[in-house]
Backbone as CSV, one residue per row, in Angstrom:
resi,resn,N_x,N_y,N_z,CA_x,CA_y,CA_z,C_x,C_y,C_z
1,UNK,5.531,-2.413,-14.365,4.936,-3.659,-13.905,3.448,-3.647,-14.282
2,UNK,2.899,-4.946,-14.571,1.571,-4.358,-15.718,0.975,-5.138,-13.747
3,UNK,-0.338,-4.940,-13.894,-1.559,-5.594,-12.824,-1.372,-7.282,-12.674
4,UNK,-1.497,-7.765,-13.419,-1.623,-8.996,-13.309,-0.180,-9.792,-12.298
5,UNK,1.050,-9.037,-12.862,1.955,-9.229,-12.361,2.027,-9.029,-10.417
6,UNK,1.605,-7.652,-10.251,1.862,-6.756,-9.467,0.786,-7.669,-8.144
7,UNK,-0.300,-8.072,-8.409,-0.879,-8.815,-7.860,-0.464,-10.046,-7.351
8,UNK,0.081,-10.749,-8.575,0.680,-12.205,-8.264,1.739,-12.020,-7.150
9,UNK,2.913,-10.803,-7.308,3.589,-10.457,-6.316,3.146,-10.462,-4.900
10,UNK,2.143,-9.429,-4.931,1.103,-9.214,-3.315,0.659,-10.457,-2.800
11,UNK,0.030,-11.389,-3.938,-0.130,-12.854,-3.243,0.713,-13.955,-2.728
12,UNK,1.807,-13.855,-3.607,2.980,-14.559,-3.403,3.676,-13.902,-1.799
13,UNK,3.648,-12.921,-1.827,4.338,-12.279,-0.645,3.698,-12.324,0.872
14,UNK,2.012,-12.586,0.834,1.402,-12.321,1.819,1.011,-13.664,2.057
15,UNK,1.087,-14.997,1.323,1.018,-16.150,1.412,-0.730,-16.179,1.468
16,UNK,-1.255,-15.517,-0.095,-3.203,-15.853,-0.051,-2.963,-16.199,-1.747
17,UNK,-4.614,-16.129,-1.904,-4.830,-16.392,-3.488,-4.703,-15.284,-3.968
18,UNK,-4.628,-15.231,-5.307,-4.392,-14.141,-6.492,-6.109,-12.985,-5.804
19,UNK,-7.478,-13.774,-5.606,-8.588,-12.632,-5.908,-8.454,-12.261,-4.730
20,UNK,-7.986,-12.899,-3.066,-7.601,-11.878,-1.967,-6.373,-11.407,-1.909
21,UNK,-5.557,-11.051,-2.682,-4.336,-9.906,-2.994,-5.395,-9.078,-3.623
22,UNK,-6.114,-9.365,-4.417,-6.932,-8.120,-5.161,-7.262,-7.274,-4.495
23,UNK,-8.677,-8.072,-3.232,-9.015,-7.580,-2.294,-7.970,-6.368,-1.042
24,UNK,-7.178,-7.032,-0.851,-6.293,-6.470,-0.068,-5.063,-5.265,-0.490
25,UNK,-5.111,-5.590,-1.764,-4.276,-4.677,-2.577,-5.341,-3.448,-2.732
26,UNK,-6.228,-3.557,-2.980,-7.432,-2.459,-2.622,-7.931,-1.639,-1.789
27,UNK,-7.825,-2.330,-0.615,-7.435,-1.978,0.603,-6.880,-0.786,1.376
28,UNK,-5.506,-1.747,0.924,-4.068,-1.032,1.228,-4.327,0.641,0.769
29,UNK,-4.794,0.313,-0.773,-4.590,1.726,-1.892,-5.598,2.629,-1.086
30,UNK,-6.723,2.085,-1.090,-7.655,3.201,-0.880,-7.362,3.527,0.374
31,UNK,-6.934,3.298,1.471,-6.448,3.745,3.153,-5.438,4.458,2.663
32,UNK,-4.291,3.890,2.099,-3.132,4.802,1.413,-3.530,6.226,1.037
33,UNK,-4.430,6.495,-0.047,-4.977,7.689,-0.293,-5.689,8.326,0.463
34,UNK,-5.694,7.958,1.894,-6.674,8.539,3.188,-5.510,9.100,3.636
35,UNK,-4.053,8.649,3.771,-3.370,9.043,4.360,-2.183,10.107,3.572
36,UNK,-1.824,10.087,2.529,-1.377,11.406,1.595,-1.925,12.379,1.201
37,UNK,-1.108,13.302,0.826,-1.607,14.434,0.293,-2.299,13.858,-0.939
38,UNK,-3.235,14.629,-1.634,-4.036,15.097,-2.779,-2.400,14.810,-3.763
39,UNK,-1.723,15.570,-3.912,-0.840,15.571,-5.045,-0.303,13.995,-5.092
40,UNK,0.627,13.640,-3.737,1.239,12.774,-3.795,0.608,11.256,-3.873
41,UNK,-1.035,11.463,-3.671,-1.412,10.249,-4.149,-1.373,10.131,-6.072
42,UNK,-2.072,11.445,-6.541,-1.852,11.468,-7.955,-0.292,11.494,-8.656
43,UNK,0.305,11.592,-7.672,1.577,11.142,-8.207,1.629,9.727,-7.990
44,UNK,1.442,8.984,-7.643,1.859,7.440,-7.255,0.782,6.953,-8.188
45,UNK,0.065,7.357,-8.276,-1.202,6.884,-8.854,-1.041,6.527,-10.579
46,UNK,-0.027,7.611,-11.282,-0.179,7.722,-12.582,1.243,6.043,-12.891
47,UNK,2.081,5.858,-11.617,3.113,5.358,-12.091,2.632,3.696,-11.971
48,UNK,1.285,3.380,-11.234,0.741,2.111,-11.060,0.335,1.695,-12.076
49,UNK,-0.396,0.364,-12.649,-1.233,0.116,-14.118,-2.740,0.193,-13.562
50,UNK,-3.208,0.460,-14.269,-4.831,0.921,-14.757,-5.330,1.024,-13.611
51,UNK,-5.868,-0.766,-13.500,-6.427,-0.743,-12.407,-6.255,-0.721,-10.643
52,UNK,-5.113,-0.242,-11.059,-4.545,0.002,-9.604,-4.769,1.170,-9.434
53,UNK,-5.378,2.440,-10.181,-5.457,4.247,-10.215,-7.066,4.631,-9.340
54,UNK,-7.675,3.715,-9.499,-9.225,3.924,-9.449,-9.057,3.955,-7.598
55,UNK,-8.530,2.543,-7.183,-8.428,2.964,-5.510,-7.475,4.172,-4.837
56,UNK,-7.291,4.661,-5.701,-5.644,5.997,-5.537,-6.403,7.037,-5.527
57,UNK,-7.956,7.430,-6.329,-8.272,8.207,-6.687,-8.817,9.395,-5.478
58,UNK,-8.031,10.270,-5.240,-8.357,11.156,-4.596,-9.856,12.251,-4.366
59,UNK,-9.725,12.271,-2.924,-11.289,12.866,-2.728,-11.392,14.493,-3.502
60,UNK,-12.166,14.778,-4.428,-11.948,15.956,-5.034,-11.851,17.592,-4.446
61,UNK,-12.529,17.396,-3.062,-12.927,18.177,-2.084,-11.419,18.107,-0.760
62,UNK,-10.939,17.071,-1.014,-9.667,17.481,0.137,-8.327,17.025,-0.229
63,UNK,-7.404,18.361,-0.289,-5.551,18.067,-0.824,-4.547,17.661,0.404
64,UNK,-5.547,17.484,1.948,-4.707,17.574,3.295,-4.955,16.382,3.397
65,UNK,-3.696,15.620,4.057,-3.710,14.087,4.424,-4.365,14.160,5.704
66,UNK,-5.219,12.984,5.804,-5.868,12.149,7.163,-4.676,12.205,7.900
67,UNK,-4.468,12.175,9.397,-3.479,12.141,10.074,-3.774,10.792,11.073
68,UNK,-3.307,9.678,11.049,-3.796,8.756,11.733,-2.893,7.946,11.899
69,UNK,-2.559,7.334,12.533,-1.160,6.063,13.081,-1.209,4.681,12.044
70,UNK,-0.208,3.830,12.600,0.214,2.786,11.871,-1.152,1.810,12.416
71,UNK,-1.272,2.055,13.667,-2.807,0.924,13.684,-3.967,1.392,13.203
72,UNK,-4.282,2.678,12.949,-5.411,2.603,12.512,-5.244,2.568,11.048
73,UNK,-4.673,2.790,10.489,-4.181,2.431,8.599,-4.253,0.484,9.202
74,UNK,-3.902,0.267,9.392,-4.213,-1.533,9.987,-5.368,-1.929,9.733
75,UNK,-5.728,-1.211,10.923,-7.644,-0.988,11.370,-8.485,-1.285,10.128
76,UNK,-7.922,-0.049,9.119,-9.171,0.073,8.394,-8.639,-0.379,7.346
77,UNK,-8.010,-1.073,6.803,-7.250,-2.010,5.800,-8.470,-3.340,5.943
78,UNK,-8.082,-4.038,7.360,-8.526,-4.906,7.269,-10.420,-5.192,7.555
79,UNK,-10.838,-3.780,8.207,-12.352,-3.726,7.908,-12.850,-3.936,6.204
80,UNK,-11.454,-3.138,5.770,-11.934,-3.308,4.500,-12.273,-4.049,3.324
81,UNK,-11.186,-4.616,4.016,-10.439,-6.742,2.852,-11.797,-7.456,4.011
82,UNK,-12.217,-7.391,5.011,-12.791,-8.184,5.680,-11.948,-9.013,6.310
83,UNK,-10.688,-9.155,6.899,-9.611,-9.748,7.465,-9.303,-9.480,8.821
84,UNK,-8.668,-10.289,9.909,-7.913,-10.137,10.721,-6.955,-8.871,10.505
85,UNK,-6.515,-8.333,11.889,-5.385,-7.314,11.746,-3.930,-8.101,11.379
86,UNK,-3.918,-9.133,11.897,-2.570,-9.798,11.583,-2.098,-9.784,9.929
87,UNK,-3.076,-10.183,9.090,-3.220,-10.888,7.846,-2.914,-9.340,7.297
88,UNK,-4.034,-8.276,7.477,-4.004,-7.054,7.101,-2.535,-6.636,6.992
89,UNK,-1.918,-6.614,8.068,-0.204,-6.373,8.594,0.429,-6.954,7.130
90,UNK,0.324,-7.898,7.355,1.494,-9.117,6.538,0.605,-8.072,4.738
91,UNK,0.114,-8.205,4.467,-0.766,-7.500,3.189,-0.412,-6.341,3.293
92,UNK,-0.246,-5.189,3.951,0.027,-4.203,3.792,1.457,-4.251,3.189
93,UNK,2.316,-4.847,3.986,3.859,-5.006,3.588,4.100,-5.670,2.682
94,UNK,3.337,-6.210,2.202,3.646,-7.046,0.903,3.214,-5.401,-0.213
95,UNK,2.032,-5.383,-0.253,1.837,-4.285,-0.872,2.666,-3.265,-1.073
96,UNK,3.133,-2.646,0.062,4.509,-1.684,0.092,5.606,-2.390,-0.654
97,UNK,5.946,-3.541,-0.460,7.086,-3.428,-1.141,6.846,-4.281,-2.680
98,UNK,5.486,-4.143,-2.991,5.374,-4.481,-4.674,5.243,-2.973,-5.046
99,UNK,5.188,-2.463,-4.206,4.663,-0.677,-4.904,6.027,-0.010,-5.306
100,UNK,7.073,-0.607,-4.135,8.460,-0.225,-4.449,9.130,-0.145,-5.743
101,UNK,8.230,-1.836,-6.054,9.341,-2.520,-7.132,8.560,-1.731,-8.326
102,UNK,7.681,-1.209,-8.197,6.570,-0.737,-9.439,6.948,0.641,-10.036
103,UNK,7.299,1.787,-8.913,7.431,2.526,-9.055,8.603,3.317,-9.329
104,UNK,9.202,4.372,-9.876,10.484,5.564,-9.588,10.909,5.150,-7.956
105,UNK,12.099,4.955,-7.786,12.563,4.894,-6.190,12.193,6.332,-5.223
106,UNK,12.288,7.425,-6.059,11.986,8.387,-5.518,10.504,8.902,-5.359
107,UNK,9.708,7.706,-6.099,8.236,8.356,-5.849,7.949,7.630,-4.124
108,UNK,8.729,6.435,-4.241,8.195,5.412,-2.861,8.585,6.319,-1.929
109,UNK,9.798,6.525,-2.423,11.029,7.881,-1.024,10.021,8.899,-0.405
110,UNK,9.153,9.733,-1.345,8.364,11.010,-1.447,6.988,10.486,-0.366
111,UNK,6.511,9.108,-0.549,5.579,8.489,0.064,5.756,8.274,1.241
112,UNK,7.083,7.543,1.614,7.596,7.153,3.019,7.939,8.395,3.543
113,UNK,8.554,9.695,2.539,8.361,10.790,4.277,7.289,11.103,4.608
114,UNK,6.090,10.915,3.946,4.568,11.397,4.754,4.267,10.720,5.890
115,UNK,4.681,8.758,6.232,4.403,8.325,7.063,5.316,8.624,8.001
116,UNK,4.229,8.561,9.321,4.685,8.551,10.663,5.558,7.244,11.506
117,UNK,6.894,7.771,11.878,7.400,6.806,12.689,7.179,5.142,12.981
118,UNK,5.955,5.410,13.500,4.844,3.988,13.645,4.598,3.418,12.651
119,UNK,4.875,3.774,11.263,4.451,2.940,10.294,5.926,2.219,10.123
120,UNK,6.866,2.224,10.843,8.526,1.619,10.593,7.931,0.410,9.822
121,UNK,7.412,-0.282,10.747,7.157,-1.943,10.826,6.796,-2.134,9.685
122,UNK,5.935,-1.345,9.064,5.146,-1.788,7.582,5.748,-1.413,6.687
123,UNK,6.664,-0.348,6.642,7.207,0.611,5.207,8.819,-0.245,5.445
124,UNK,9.640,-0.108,6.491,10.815,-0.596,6.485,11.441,-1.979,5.571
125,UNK,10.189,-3.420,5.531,10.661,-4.280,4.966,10.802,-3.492,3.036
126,UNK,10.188,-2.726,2.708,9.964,-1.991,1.300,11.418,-1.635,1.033
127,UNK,11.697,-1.007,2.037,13.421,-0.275,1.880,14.118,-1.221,1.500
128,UNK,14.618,-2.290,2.146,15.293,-3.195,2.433,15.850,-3.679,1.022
129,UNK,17.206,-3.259,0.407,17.595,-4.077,-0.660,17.282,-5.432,-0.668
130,UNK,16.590,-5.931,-2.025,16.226,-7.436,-2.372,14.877,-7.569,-1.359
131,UNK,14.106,-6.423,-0.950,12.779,-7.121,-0.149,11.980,-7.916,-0.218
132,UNK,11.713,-8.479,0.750,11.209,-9.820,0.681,10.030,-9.548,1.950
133,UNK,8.790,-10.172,2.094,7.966,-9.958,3.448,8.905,-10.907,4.181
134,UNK,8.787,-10.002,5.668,9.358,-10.560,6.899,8.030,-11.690,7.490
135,UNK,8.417,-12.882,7.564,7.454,-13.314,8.603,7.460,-13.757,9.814
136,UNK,6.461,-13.072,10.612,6.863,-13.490,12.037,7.138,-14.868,12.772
């Protein structure tokens, strides 16, 4: 899936414009890489396009994942996009499940056992044959 695509997806899915999917797709990545290992972000990282690698890019100094819940990956998503937590929510899951469609099934698989329980809500619609964002 080249960027341009992968974006239009995130926007289409989270119901914003193409440059806040950017924003938020940015987001997502760089909190994402707060929360994996060192390896398993550079694994996800090589299977994204270009400019999707730079927010993946791991801290050179630490291979141990941040350990932090489904709200605070929320939290700091949406400090980050500058957004509501709601919007953040709906963006994260869109994100997850364009990352699905982007990647090896088994790289997403390798990703979802790092998260904790609490992240059901956000990673589960990704699983879901034919995913689509759930809206509340």
């Amino acid at each position: 899936m080249n960027y341009d695509t992968f974006v239009d997806q995130v926007a289409r899915r989270a119901g914003t414009s193409w440059q806040r999917a950017v924003e938020l797709t940015r987001a997502t990545l760089e909190t994402l890489a707060e929360r994996l290992t060192g390896g398993e972000v550079l694994d996800l990282a090589v299977q994204l396009p270009e400019p999707l690698r730079l927010p993946l890019r791991p801290t050179p100094d630490i291979e141990a994942a941040e350990r932090f819940g489904a709200a605070e990956f929320v939290a700091r998503v949406a400090v980050r996009a500058g957004v509501q937590e709601p919007a953040a929510r709906d963006a994260i899951r869109a994100v997850f499940i364009t990352v699905r469609e982007a990647v090896s099934g088994g790289e997403f698989d390798e990703l979802v056992v790092q998260m904790p329980r609490d992240y059901r809500d956000m990673v589960e619609p990704a699983l879901a044959p034919g995913a689509t964002l759930r809206r509340r």
